[in-house]
C-alpha positions in Angstrom: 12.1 -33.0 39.3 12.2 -33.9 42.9 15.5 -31.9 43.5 14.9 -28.1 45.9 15.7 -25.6 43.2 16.2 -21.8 43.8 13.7 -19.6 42.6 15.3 -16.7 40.8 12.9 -13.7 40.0 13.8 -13.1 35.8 12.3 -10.0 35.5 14.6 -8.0 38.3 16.9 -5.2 37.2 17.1 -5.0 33.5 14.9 -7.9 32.8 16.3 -9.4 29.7 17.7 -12.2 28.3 21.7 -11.5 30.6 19.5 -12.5 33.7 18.8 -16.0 31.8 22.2 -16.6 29.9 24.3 -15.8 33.8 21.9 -17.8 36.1 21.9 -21.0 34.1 25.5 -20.4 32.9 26.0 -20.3 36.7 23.8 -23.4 37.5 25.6 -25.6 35.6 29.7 -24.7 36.8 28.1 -25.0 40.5 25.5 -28.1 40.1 23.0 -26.3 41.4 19.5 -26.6 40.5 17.5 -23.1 39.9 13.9 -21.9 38.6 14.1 -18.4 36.7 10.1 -17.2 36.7 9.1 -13.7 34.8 11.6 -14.2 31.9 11.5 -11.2 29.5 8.2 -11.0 30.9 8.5 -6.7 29.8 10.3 -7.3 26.7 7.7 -6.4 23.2 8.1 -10.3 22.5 8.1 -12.0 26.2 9.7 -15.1 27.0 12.4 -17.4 25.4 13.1 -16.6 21.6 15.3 -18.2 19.4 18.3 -17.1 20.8 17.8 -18.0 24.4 16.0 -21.5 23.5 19.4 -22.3 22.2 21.2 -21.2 25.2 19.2 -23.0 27.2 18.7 -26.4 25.3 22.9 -25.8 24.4 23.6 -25.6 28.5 21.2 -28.4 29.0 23.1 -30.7 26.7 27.0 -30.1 28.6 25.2 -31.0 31.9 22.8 -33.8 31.4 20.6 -31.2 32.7 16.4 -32.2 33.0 14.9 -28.9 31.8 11.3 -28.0 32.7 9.9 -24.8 30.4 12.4 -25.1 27.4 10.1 -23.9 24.7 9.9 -20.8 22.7 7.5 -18.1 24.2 8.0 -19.7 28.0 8.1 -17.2 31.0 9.5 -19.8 33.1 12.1 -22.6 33.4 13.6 -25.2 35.7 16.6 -26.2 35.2 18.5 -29.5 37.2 22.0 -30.0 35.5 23.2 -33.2 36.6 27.0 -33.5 35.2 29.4 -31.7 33.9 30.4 -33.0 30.5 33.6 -31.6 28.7 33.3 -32.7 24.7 32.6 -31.5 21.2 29.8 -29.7 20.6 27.7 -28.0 17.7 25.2 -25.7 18.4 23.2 -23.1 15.4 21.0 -20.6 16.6 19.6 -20.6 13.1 18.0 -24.2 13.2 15.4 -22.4 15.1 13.3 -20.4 12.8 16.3 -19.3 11.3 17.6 -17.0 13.7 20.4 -14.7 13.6 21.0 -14.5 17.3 24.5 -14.3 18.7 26.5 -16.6 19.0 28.7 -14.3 21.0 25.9 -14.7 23.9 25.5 -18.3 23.4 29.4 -18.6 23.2 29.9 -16.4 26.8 27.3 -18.7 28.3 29.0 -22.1 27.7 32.7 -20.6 28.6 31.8 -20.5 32.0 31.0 -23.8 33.1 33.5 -25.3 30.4 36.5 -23.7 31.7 35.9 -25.0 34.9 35.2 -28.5 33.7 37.3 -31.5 34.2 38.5 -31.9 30.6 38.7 -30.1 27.4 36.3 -28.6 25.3 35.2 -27.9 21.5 32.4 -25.7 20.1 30.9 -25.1 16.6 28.6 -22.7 17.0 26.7 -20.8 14.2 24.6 -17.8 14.0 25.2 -14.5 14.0 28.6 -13.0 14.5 27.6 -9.6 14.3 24.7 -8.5 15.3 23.4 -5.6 16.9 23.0 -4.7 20.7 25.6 -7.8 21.1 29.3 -7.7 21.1 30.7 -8.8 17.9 33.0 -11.8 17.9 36.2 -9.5 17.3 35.6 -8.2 20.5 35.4 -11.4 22.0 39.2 -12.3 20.4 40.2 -8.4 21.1 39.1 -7.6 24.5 36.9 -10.2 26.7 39.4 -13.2 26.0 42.2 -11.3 26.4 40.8 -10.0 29.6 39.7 -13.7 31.0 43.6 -14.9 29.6 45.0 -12.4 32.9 43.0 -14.2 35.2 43.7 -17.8 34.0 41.1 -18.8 31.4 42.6 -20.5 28.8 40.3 -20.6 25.8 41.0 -19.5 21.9 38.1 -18.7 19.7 38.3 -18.6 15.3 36.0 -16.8 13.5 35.6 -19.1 10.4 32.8 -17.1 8.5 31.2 -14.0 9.0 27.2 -13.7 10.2 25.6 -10.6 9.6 22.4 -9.5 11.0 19.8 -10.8 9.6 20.8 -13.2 7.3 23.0 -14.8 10.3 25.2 -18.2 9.0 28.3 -17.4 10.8 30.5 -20.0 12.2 33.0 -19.9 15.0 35.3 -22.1 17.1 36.4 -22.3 20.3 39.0 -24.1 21.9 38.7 -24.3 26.4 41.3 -26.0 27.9 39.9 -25.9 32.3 41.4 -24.5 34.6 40.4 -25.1 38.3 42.1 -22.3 39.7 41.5 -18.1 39.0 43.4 -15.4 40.0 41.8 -11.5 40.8 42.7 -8.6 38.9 43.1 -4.9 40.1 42.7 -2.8 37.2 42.1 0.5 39.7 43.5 3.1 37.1 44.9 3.1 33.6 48.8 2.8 33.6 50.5 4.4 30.7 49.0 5.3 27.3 46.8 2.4 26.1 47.9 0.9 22.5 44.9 2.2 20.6 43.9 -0.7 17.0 41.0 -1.2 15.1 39.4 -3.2 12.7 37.3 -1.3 9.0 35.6 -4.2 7.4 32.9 -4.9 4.9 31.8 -8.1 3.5 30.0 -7.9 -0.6 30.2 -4.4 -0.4 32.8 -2.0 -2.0 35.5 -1.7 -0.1 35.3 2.2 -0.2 33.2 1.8 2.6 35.8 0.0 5.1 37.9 2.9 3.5 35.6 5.8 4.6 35.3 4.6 7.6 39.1 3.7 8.5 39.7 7.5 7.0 37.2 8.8 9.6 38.3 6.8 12.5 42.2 8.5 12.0 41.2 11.7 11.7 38.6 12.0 14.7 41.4 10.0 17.0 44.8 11.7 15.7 42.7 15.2 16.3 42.5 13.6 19.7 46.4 13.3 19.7 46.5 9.6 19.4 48.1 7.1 17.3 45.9 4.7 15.8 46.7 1.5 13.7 43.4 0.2 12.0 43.6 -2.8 9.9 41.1 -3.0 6.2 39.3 -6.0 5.6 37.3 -7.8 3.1 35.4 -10.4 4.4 34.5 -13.0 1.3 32.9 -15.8 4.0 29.5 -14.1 4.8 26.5 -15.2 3.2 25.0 -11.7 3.1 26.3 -8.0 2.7 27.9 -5.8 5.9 30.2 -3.4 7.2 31.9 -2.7 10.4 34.2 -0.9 12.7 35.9 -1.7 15.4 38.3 0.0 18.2 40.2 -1.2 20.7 42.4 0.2 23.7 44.7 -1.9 25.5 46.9 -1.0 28.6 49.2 -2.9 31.4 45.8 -2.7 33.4 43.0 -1.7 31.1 41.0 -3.1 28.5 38.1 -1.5 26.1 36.9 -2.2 22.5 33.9 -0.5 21.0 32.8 -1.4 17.7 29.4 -0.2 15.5 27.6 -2.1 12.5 26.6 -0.3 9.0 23.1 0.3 8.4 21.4 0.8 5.2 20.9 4.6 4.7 24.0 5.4 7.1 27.3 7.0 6.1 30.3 4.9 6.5 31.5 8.0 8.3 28.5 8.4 10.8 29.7 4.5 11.8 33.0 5.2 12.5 32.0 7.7 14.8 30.1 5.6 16.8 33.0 3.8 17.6 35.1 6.5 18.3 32.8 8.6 20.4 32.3 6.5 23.4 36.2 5.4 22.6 37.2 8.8 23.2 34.6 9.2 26.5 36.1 6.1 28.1 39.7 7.6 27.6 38.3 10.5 29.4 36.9 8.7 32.2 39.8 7.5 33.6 38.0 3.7 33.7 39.9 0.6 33.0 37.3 -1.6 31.7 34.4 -0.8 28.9 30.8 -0.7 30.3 30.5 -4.2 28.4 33.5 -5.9 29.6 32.8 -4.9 33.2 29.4 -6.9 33.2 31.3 -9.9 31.4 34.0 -10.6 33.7 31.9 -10.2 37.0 30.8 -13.6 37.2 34.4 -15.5 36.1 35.8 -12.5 39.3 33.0 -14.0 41.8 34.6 -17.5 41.2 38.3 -16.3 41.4 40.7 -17.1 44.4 40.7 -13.7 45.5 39.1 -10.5 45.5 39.0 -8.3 42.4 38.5 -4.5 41.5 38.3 -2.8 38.5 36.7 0.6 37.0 34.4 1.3 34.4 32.9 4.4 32.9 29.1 4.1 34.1 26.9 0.8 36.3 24.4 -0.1 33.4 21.7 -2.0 33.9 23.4 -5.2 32.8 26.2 -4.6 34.7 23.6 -4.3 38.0 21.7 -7.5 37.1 24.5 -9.6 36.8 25.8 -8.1 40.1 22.6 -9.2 41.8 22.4 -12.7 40.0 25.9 -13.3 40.7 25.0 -12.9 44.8 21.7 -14.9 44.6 23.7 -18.1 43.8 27.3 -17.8 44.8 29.0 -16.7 48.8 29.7 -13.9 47.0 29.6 -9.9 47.3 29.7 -7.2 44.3 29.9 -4.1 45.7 29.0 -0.9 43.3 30.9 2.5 43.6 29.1 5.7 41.2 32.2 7.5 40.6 32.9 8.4 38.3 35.0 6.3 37.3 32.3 3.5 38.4 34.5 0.8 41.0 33.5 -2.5 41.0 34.9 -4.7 43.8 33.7 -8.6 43.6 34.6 -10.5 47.1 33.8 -14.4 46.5 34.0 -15.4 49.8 31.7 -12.6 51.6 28.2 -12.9 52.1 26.0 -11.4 49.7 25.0 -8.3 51.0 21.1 -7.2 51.9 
């Protein structure tokens, strides 16, 4: 590898495996050669696991990319993507030790560069499709595509069988058809009452639970003075037992879904409140965009036509990492408000600051 890379400190901000999944993501849509040093380096199990091998080796494979580092455990990679290559793919985060990593991640990481590509692309991705600390895939189809669609991405994703953690075996499928060309967004306060739907599922458990916790969720959000519509559903695709709830609030300039997994030992009713709890704080805060969503679109913003700015309840620590990846590798400036609301402004054509 003869090529100048940039050097890209891995263990800045929060540390984890976003830092990895947005600078390579990034590398490849922009051609640009990079070396991420310290990965995971405070995390109990340092270095690439399953999860992020498969992002890595998956990026590598769309770009004809030489990879230095790509091996489970590794603190450090290089990676030099040399074209762009729209196609069919299939990647499984469970052919390595049988993970159930997300596929959600994986799928997030490849949309990038893909949408951006010259032609049009198809993924078979398996693993897990719900899974916790990740966003489960009906958030993907509920909020963060439908969020990407108002600035011009063009991609549809199927949920063809469920993954639960850990037993994993999900499959999904996505369909990107490029676009060369994004516009901003100016989501700067809610307009109107949102449209508040969710989602009670379990898969090979009674459906009681989905019950219990649709019951819940109506009761907690009518007491709020909303109107809810949340669909049941019995999942028969999984390979393994699970429940789940999901909500999701959507507005002429607004966007939030918040969703929370079943847990053996835990009432159906203590899940449903984890989704309506921060719910109802976010309809409180006056924000436009989830705390999730607001770190997902920033780096599809930084390569949009013109600037952007949207609010979200609080800056996390993801949302700050990718903010400072995003303005190591692109002309590009993020600038962070407290609030609250939180503001986030992305300029792609300023400087970055500091």
């Amino acid at each position: 590898m003869t090529e100048v890379t940039q050097t890209i400190d891995a263990s800045h901000g929060e540390g984890g495996g976003q830092m990895l999944r947005t600078a390579l993501s990034l590398s490849v849509a922009l051609g640009r050669p990079v070396t991420l040093r310290g990965i995971r380096t405070r995390r109990p199990r340092p270095g690439l696991q399953p999860q992020h091998l498969t992002v890595v080796r998956a990026l590598a494979a769309i770009s004809d990319a030489e990879v230095a580092g790509d091996a489970l455990d590794s603190t450090e990679v290089t990676f030099v993507p040399r074209t762009l290559r729209a196609g069919t793919y299939r990647f499984d985060i469970g052919a390595i030790r049988g993970s159930a990593g997300s596929v959600s991640l994986l799928f997030q990481a490849l949309l990038l560069p893909l949408a951006r590509a010259a032609q049009p692309s198809r993924l078979l991705l398996g693993g897990g499709t719900h899974v916790p600390w990740c966003p489960p895939v009906p958030y993907l189809t509920a909020v963060f595509i439908p969020a990407l669609c108002r600035i011009g991405v063009r991609v549809a994703l199927t949920l063809h069988r469920w993954g639960w953690y850990p037993a994993g075996g999900g499959e999904v499928e996505a369909s990107i058809t490029p676009s060369r060309s994004w516009s901003s967004i100016h989501w700067e306060r809610p307009i109107g009452p949102p449209t508040i739907e969710g989602l009670s599922a379990v898969s090979r458990l009674p459906r009681s639970i989905a019950e219990r916790q649709r019951a819940r969720a109506l009761d907690r959000l009518m007491a709020h003075g909303l109107s809810p519509q949340i669909a049941l559903l019995e999942d028969s695709t999984a390979l393994g037992p699970g429940t789940f709830t999901m909500l999701t609030a959507t507005g002429e300039s607004a966007l939030a879904g918040f969703s929370a997994l079943g847990r053996r030992g835990v009432r159906a009713e203590t899940v449903a409140d984890e989704a309506v709890d921060p719910l109802v704080e976010y309809l409180h805060s006056g924000a436009t965009a989830d705390d999730h969503l607001a770190d997902q679109l920033i780096p599809f913003l930084a390569l949009a036509d013109a600037p952007s700015a949207f609010t979200c309840p609080t800056l996390s620590s993801h949302l700050r990492t990718v903010a400072w990846v995003v303005e190591q590798m692109l002309p590009a400036r993020v600038a962070l408000g407290e609030g609250p609301p939180a503001r986030v402004v992305i300029d792609p054509a300023a400087p970055p600051s500091g």
